[in-house]
N, C-alpha and C positions, 0 to 999 in steps of 0.2 A: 504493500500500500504506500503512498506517494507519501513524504511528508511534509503535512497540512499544520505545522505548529505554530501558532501565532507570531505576528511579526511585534515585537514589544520595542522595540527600535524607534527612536525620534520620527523616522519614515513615515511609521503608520499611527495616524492621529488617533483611530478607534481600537486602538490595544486594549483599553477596559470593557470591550462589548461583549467576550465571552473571556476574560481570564480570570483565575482563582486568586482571592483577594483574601488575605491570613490577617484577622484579629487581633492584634498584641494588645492588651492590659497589662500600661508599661510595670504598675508595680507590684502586678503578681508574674512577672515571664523571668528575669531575672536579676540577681542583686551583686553585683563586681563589687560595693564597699564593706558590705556587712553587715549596714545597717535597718536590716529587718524587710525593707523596700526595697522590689525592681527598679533598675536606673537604667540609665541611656547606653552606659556603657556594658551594663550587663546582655540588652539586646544587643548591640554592636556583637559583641561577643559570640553568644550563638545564631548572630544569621544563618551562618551554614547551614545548620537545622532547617532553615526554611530553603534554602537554594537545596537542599537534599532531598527537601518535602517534594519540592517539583512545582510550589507556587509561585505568582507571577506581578504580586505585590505584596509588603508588609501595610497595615494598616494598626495606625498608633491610634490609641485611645489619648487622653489628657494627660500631658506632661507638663504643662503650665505652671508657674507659681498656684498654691490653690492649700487653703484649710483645710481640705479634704470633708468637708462636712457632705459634700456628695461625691465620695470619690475622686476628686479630680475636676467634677463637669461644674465647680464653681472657682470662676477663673479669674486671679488677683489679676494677674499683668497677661493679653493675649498673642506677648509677642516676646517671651522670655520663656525659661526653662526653671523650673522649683529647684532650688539649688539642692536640695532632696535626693532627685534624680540624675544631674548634672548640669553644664553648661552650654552654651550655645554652639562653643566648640566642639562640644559631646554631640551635638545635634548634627554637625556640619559634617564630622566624622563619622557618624552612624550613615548620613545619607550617602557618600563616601563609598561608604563598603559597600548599602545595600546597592548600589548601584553596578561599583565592581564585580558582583553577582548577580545580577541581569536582574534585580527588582525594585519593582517601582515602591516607590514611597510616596504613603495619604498619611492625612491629618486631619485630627477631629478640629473643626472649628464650632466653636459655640455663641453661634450671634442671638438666641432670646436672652440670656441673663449673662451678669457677673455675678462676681463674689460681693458680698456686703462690704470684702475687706478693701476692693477695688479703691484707687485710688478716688473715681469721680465721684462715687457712693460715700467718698467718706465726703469728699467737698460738698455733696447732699444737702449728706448732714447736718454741717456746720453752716452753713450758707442760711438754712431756714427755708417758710412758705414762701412761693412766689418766685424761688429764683432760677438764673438761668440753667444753674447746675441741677436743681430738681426736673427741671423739664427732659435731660435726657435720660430718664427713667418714671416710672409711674405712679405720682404722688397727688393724693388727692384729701379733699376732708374729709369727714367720716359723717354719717348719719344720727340722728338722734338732738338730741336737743341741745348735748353739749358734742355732740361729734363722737359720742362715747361706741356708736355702732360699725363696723366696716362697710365702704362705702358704696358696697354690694354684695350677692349671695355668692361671687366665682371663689370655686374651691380648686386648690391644691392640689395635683397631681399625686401627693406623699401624703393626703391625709389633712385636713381640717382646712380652715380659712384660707383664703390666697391672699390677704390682707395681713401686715403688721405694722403696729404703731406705733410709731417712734416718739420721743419727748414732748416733742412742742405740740401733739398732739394731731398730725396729718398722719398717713397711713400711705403705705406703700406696696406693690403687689409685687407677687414670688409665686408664679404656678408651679412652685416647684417647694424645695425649701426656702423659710424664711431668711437662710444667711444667701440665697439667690435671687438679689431684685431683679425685675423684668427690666430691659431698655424699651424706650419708646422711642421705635422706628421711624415717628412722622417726625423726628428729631435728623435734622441735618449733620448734625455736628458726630449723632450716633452711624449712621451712614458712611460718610465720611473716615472716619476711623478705621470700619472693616474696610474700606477699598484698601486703606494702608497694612491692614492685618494680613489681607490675602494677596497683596502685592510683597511681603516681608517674608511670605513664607516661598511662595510661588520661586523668586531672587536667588531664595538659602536654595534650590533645587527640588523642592517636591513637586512630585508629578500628580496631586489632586488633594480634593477635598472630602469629609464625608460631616455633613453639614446636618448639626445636632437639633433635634426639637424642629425643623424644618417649618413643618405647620404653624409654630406659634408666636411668628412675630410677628405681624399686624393684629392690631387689637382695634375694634369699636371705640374709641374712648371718649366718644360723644356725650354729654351731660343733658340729662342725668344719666348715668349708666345702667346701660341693661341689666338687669338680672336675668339671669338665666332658669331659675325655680320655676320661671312662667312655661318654660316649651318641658317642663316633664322632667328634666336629664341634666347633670351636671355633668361638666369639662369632657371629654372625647367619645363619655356615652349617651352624649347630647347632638353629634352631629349627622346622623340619621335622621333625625326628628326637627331638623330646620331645613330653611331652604340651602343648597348648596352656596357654599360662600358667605354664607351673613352670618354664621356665631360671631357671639361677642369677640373671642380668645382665638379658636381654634381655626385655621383653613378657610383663612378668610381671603377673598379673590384678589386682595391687594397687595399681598403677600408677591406675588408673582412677578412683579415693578421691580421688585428687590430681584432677582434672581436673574432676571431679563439684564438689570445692570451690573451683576455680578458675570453675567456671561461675556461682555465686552472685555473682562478684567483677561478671563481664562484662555479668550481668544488670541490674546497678545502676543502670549506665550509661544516658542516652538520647541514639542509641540501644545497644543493647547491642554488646561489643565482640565483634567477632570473631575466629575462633582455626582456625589451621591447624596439624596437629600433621605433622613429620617425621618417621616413621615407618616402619622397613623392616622390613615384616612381611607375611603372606600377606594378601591380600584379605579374607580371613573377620575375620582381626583385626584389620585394619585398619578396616573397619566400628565396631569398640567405640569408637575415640577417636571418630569421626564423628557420634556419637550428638547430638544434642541437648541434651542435659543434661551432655555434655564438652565437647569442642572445636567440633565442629560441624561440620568437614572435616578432610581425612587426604590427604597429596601421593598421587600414583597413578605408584608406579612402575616398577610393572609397563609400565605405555605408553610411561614412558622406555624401558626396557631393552629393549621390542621390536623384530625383526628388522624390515625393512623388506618385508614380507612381509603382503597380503592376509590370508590362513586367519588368522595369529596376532593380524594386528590388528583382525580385526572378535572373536576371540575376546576380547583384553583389552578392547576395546569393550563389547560384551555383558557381560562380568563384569566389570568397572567401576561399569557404569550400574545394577548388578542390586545390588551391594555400596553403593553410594552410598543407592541409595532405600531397601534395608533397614536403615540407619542411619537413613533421617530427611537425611539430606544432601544435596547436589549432588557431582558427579563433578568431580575436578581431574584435567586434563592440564598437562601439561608436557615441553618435549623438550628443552630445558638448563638447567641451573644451574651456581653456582658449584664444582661438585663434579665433574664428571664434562666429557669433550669434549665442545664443540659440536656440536650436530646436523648440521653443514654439512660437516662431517667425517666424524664418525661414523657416520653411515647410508650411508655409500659404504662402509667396512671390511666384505670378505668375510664369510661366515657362520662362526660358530670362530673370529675376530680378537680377539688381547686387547687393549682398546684400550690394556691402560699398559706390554702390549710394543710397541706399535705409536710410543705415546710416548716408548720406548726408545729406538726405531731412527730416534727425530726427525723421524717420519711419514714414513717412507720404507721401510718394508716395510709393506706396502702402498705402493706412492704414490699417492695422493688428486688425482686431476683435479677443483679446485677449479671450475671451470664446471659440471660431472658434479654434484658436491656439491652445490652452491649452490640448480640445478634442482631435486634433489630435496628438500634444506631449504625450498624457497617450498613446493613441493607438501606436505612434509608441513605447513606452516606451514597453509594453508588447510583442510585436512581438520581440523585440532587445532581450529580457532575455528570448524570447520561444525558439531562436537560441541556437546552439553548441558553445560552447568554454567560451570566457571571456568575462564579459561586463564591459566596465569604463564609470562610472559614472561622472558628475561635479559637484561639490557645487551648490546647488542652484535648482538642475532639477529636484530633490526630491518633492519640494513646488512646480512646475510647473515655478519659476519665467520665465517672458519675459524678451528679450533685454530690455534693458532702452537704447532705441536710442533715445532719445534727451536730451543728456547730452550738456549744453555750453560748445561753445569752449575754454572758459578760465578756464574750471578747468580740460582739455585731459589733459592728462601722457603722453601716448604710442607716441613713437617716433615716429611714422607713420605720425602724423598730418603733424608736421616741415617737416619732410623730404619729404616728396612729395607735397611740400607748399600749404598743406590743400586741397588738391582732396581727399584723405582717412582720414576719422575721426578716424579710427585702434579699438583696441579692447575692449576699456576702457566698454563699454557696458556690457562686460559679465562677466565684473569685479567686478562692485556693490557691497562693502560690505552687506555681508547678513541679513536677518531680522530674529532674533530670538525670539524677544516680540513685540505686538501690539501699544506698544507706548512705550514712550523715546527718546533720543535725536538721537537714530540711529538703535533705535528698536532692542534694547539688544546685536549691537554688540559692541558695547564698552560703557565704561562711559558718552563719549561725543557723538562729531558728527565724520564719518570715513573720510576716506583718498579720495574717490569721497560720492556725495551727493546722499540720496536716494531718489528716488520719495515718496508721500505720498500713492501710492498703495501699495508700500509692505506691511503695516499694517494688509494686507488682506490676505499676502500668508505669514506670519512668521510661525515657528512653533509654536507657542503656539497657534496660530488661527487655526492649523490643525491637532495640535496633539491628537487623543481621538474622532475624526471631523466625526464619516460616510461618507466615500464618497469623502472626502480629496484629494489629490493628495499625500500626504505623507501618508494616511494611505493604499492606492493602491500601494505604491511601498516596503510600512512595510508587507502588505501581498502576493505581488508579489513573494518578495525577501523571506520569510520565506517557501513559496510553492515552487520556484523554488528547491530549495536546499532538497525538498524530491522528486523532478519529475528528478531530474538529474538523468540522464543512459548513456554510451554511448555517441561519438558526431558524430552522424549522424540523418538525419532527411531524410522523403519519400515523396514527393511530391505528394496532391493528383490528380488524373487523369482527374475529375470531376468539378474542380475549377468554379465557374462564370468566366465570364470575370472581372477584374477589383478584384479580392480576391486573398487573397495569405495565401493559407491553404498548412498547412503541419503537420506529423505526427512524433513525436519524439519515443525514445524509452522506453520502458516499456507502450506504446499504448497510449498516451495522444498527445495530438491536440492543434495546434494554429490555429487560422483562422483571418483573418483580412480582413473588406472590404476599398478598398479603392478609391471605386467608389461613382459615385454620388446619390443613389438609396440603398432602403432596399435591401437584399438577404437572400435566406433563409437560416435557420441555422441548419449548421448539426448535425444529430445526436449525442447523448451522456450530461453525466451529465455536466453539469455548473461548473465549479471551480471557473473562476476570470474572469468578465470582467472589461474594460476600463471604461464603464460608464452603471449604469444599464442600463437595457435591456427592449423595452417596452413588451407588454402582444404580445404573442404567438411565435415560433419559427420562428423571424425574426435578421439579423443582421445591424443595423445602418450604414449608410455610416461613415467613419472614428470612427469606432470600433474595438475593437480586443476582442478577447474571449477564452478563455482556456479552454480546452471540455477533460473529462476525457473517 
């Protein structure tokens, strides 16, 4: 067969349309000082892991100056490095190498909020009602007779009021945590800034963006302000239930001015950058960021949140890949990130499982047969990269790692616990600094012990226990990923007509096949030679329930 491997080369502008984009959560991946925290230099260090992986860009999470009150994604200075982590020189030297290793380098940018600690939030402050420095964020009086009330019903993302009130007694909005004011976009001066932000990074050599909270920086803020109690639904499970584009907060059609002018920025560039927006919005609109003259791509996650279930996932399939081209786009899959449980978990929880009661009960109602799991995380792993367009990967899904849901609650981070006074334990689970040797004090990622505590199973799934391994879970994703990248043609896929019930076989271009069962029961296995399955195959043309299989 010809090989078809993507041109990642300055030449070809649309290098992100079908390539495998690797997650780094810089301060769980690794730690070069000691101290407890992944750093710059410690990813530096293991790129080769990723050039061995066979992916075709790193993608950093928040290495910013930042309190860490949300991880990272509240950000003192957006154009610096938390000396935490390292220096700009550390930055300049990491892109450097990844590049020397044929991978591109993203970066999260976070244009809805700063940190409270930000410099212009403290001039805010100090400045008082009325001033120019309040106007590039959202301050307003409060209701009530002495202003004693918030100055509307929009809630928080993390749990209670989006509203906090500062001294002199005006109130300020945080759809997220309180130590993350919101900026107000209709603000020039807030505008202005990020052209310098993503002109500062674009300069240092990254080659894109992966652009945080996407939907929520246009905001209504027309007086009086809407409450939202009136349409039924507060904050993201309120935007089914308005008209498209008019919530107050969320996916509002103005939003899009911003991205249109942010495309000008990317185009400058050779070659130009590219931009993935985070966006939790319906498909239809989610297509507008994906436009070509916006961002260019939009996370799909709808395919996250799908049951493990045939019918539903050939349907996000199909309307994914229909949503993508009527943008102008390619389609993004994705089955974890830093935000939600691992795959390797999560797709074993019953139908109706919540997964943040399920992290309640420190994974034990349900309990998760991690063998159970793992099978079906490689299987869905291989149907995700048989798909058209881009795959993002996360730290850690390479080794199969599980959630570590029974972290105690005195060593949770994520803001979520407090704030919704411990109904949600939040995301620290899929945080876990990683295991890169089968013993030591953190199993090679750092000197010591990390920033949350490992179980003593990761010993099992480090790389070094898998690297070289047959049958591995990272040596299935080292030959996935190196086979992908000569089967790539085209992004379109033909559905076969003949399906079992319960499989979801399809046929890409240059004539090669995915098939996956995802039923309960062997099925038989169709024609054609063998390339790569999920887990071997017993004797005669049969396919395993929660299997996938690559048929040339």
């Amino acid at each position: 067969m010809a090989d078809l491997s993507p041109d990642l080369s300055p030449r070809n502008p649309d290098w992100w349309r079908q390539a495998v984009i690797y997650q780094v959560y810089p301060r769980s991946f690794a730690d070069a000082d000691g101290d407890g925290l992944g750093d710059l230099k410690g990813i530096a260090q293991r790129l080769d892991h990723l050039a061995a992986l066979g992916v075709d860009a790193v993608w950093l999470s928040p290495f910013y100056p930042s309190e860490l009150a949300d991880g990272g994604y509240d950000v003192i200075d957006p154009r610096g490095v938390d000396d935490r982590l390292g220096t700009l020189d550390d930055f300049d030297a990491l892109v450097a190498e990844a590049h020397r290793l044929g991978l591109k380098v993203i970066v999260d940018i976070v244009p809805n909020h700063t940190s409270h600690l930000h410099p212009w939030f403290q001039e805010a402050l100090r400045a008082g009602p009325g001033s120019a420095a309040r106007e590039r964020y959202v301050f307003r009086r409060g209701r009530g007779v002495h202003g004693e009330l918030p100055p509307s019903d929009w809630q928080s993302v993390f749990g209670g009021s989006a509203w906090r009130r500062v001294p002199d007694g005006e109130w300020y909005l945080h759809l997220f945590a309180p130590e993350q004011p919101d900026l107000n976009w209709d603000n020039e001066e807030v505008r202005a800034d990020f052209r310098t932000t993503l002109r500062f990074w674009s300069d240092r050599g990254v080659d894109g963006f992966r652009v945080d909270v996407a939907h929520g920086l246009a905001k209504d803020l027309t007086e009086p302000l809407r409450d939202v109690g009136d349409i039924g639904a507060t904050g993201e499970d309120a935007l089914p239930l308005v008209p498209p584009g008019s919530h107050p907060y969320w996916d509002r059609d103005e939003v899009h001015e911003i991205y249109r002018d942010w495309r000008k920025i990317f185009d400058a560039y050779r070659p130009p950058r590219m931009a993935v927006a985070e966006a939790w919005v319906p498909g239809a609109r989610r297509a507008l960021y994906a436009r070509p003259d916006e961002l260019g791509q939009a996370f799909n996650f709808e395919y996250l949140e799908a049951r493990w279930d045939a019918e539903e996932l050939r349907d996000v399939i199909t309307g994914s890949l229909a949503t993508a081209r009527a943008a102008g786009a390619s389609a993004t899959w994705v089955l974890s990130n830093h935000d939600v449980v691992r795959h390797a978990s999560r797709l074993m929880l019953p139908p109706g499982t919540d997964p943040a009661a399920w992290l309640l009960a420190d994974g034990r109602a349900p309990e998760v047969d991690p063998a159970a799991g793992l099978r079906r995380a490689r299987a869905a792993t291989l149907l995700m990269l048989a798909l058209p367009g881009s795959a993002y990967l996360y730290q850690g899904e390479e080794l199969g790692l599980p959630e570590v849901a029974d972290l105690p609650v005195e060593v949770l981070q994520d803001p979520i616990w407090e704030q919704t006074g411990h109904v949600r334990k939040g995301r620290d689970g899929c945080r876990v600094p990683l295991p890169w040797t089968a013993t030591g004090p953190s199993y090679g990622f750092g000197p010591g012990a990390g920033w949350l505590p490992q179980p003593a199973f990761f010993a099992a799934y480090a790389v070094e226990a898998q690297a070289g391994t047959e049958g591995s879970t990272l040596e299935l994703y080292r030959t996935a990923l190196r086979l992908r990248r000569k089967l790539l043609a085209g992004e379109t896929l033909t559905w076969s007509a003949d399906a079992p019930p319960g499989v979801l076989d399809f046929v890409r271009s240059e004539g090669w096949r995915s098939v996956t069962n995802l039923g309960t029961g062997p099925v038989p296995l169709p024609a054609g030679e063998v390339l790569l399955s999920s887990i071997p195959l017993p004797e005669g043309r049969t396919l395993p329930p929660d299997t996938t299989v690559w048929l040339a």
